[in-house]
C-alpha positions, 0 to 999 in steps of 0.5 A: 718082844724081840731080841738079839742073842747077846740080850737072850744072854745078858737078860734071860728074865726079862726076854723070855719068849722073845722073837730072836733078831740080829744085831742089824735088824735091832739098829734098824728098829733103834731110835739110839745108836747104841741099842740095847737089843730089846724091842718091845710093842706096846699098847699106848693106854692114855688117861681120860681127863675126866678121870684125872679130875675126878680125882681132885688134882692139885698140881697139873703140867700142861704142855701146849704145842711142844716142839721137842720131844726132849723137852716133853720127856723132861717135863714129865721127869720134873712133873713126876719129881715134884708130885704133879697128879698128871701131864697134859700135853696139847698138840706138838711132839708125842710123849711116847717119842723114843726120844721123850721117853728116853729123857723121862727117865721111867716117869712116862710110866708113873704119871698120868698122861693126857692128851686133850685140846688146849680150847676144850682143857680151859674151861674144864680146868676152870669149872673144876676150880683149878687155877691155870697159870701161864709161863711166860717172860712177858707177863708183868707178875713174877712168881714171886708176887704170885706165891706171895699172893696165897695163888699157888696154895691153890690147885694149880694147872701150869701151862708151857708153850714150845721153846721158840714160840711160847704161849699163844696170845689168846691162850695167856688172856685165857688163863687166870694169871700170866706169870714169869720167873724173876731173873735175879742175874744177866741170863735173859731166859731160862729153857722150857724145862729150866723154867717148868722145874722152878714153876711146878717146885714152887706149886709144890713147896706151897702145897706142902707148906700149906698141908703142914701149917693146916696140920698145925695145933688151932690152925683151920 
């Protein structure tokens, strides 16, 4: 860890034994433009899919190819806010980006983080019974058809493309559905982060919905 004076003051606990640099030296090492003065190295430790699937998981984000790093630590904050189990991110912007980590939020340390080939995820997800929904606002099914078919009851895997390319055509045949969020008003889209936060709250709400009619008295 590194420190500039002003942040040995201003937070003794945290900077404790921490390597004295100057304010210059900090901007240096600064993603932001206005830094905090605390620099810290850390070791990335990033959770093997198999041990997310080993733990039965009902509710995944999958990002394929992410542009944005922004946009990355956005999803992670909104996965982590609906009780996703895990984020998968295939390809594209790392999730440790400053940038990422910055609009996570803190949720880049609550969730697990899985980085894994896109071609090798969908038969795993597959075989292991989890259901992989694909955003997208070309497919013919809405979100609302699909919830009211009993498809987001089940454990469900969303997959998110970049913001200016979308999925892969090849990867929405791959997938079990290909959905879209109904657009009710005379906006043409919704951004990537728009979008993942109405696609994993419905995952999320069918869920608990499902737990608390099972939890029901003469219900299965």
């Amino acid at each position: 860890m590194f420190a500039t004076e002003d942040a040995l003051d201003r937070h003794p606990e945290l900077t404790r034994g921490a390597s004295v640099i100057s304010a210059k030296d900090a901007a240096a090492l600064s993603g932001t433009v206005t830094p905090q003065g605390i620099v810290a190295v850390c070791r990335i430790e990033l959770t093997a899919l198999d041990d997310v699937l080993a733990r039965a998981p009902r509710l995944l984000a999958v990002l394929v190819d992410p542009n944005e790093p922004g946009n990355v630590g956005t999803v992670i904050r909104t996965a982590d806010a609906a009780g996703a189990d895990a984020v998968v991110v295939c390809g594209g912007a790392d999730p440790y980006n400053g940038k990422a980590v910055r609009a996570s939020a803190g949720s880049v340390f609550h969730l697990p983080l899985v980085e894994a080939a896109v071609d090798e995820l969908l038969p795993r997800l597959h075989a292991t019974g989890i259901v992989t929904l694909a955003a997208t606002g070309a497919a013919d099914a809405d979100l609302d058809e699909v919830d009211a078919a009993g498809v987001l009851r089940a454990a469900n895997a969303w997959l998110f493309g970049s913001e200016p390319h979308g999925l892969a055509a090849d990867l929405l045949g791959s997938a079990d559905h290909a959905v879209r969020v109904p657009l009710y008003g005379r906006a043409e889209s919704l951004n990537l982060a728009a979008a993942a936060a109405v696609c994993l709250y419905a995952s999320a709400r069918a869920h608990r919905t499902d737990t608390e009619r099972r939890a029901e008295p003469n219900n299965p």
